[in-house]
DRENGUSE-73959 format. One record per residue: x, y, z of N, C-alpha, C in turn; residue in one letter. Coordinates in nm, 3 decimals, m for minus. Atoms other than C-alpha are relative to their C-alpha. Example, Ala and Ser with C-alpha at 12.3 -4.5 7.8 and 13.67 -1.06 7.14 Angstrom:
<atoms>
> nc1, nc2, nc3, cac1, cac2, cac3, cc1, cc2, cc3, kolba
> 0.089, m0.119, 0.000, 1.230, m0.450, 0.780, 0.090, 0.120, 0.000, A;
> m0.082, m0.119, m0.006, 1.367, m0.106, 0.714, m0.077, 0.109, 0.073, S;
</atoms>
This chain:
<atoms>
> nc1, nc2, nc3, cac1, cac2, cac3, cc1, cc2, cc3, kolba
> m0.032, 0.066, m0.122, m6.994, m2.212, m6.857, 0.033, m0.145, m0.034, X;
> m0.043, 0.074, m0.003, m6.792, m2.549, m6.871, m0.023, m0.092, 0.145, X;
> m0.022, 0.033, m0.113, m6.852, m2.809, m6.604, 0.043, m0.164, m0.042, X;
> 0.005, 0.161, m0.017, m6.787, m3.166, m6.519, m0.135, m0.072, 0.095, X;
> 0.061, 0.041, m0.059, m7.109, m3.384, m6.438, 0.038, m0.129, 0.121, X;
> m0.073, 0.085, m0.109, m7.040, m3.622, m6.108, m0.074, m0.144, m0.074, X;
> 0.061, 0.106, 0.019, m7.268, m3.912, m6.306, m0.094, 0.011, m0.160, X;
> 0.144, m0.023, 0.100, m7.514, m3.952, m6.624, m0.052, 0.031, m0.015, X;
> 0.127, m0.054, m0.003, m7.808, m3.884, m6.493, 0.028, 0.119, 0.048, X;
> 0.029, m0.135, 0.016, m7.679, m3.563, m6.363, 0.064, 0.038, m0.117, X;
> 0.009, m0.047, 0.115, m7.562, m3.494, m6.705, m0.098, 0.022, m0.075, X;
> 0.150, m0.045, 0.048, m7.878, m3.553, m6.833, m0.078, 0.112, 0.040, X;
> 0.101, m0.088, m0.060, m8.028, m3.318, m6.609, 0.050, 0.159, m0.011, X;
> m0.039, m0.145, 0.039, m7.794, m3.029, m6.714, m0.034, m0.009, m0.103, X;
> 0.064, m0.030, 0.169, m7.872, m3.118, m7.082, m0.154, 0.038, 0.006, X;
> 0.161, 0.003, m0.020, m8.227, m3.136, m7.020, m0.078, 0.128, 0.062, X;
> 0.075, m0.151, m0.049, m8.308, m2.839, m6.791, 0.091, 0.097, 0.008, X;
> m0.085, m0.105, 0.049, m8.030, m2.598, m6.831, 0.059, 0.009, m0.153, X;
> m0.039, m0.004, 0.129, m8.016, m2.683, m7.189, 0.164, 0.036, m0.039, X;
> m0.190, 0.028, 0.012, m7.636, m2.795, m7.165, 0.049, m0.049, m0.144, X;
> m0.035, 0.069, 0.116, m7.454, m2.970, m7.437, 0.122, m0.069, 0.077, X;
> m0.094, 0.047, m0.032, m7.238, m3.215, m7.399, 0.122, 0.007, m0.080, X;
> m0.162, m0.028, 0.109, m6.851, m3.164, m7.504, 0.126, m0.164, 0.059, X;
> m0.068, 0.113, 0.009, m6.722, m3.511, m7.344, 0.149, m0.018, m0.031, X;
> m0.076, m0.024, 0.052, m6.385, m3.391, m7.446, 0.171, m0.069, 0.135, X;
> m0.095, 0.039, m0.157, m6.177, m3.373, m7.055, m0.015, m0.146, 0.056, X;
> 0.071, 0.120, m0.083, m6.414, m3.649, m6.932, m0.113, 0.037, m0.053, X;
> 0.159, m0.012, 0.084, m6.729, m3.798, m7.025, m0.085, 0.031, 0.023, X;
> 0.093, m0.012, m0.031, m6.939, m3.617, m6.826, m0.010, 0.187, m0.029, X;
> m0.040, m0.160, 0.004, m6.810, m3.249, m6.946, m0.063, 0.059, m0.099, X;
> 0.127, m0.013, 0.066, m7.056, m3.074, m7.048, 0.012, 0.194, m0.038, X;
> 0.033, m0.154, 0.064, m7.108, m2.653, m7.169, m0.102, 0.070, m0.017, X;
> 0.130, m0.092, m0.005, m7.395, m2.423, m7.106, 0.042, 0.154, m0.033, X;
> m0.008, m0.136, 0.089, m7.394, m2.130, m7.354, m0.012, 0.138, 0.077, X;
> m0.033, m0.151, m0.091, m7.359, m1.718, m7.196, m0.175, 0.025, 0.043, X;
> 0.104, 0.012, 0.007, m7.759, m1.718, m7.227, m0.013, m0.079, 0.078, X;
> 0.075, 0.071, m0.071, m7.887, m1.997, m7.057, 0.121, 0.042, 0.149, X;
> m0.035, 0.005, m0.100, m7.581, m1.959, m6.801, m0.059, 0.180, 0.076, X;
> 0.050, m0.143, m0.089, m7.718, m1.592, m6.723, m0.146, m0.059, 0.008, X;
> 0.112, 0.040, m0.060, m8.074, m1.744, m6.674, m0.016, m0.032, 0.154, X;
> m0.037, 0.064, m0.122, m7.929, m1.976, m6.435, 0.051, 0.083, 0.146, X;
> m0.013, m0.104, m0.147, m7.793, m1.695, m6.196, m0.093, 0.082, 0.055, X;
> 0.104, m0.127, m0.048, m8.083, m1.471, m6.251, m0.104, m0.158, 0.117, X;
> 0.094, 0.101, m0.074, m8.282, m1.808, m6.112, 0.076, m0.034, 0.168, X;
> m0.093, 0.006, m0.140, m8.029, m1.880, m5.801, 0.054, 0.103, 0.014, X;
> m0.050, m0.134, m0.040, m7.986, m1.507, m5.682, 0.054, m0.042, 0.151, X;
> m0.085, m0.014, m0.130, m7.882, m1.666, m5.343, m0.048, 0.129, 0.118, X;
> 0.031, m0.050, m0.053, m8.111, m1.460, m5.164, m0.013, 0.047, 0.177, X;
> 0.008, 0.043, m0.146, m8.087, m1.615, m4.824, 0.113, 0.038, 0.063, X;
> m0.110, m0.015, m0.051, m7.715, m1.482, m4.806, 0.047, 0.148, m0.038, X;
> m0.019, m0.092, 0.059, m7.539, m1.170, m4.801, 0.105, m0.011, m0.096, X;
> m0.089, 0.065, 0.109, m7.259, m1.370, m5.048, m0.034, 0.068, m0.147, X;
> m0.004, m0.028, 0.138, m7.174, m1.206, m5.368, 0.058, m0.102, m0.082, X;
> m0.051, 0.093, 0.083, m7.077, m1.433, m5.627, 0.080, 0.082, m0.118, X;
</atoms>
């Protein structure tokens, strides 16, 4: 998963608790979370409250 952070500190906070990496490459806040941690991340936000498939 590839994203762009809106600031620093939320960069930090994808490196830090989604164990991101930063790739700084597009922009300096562009960051990469490996197939692993990004399947964590969905199993953790199942979006339960909606009938929305993702």
């Amino acid at each position: 998963m590839y994203g762009f952070a809106a600031n620093q500190n939320l960069l930090q906070h994808y490196v830090e608790v989604f164990n991101g990496e930063i790739i700084a490459m597009l922009h300096p806040y562009q960051f990469a979370i490996d197939e692993e941690n990004a399947k964590r991340i969905m199993e953790m936000y199942d979006y339960d409250w909606t009938d929305d498939e993702i």
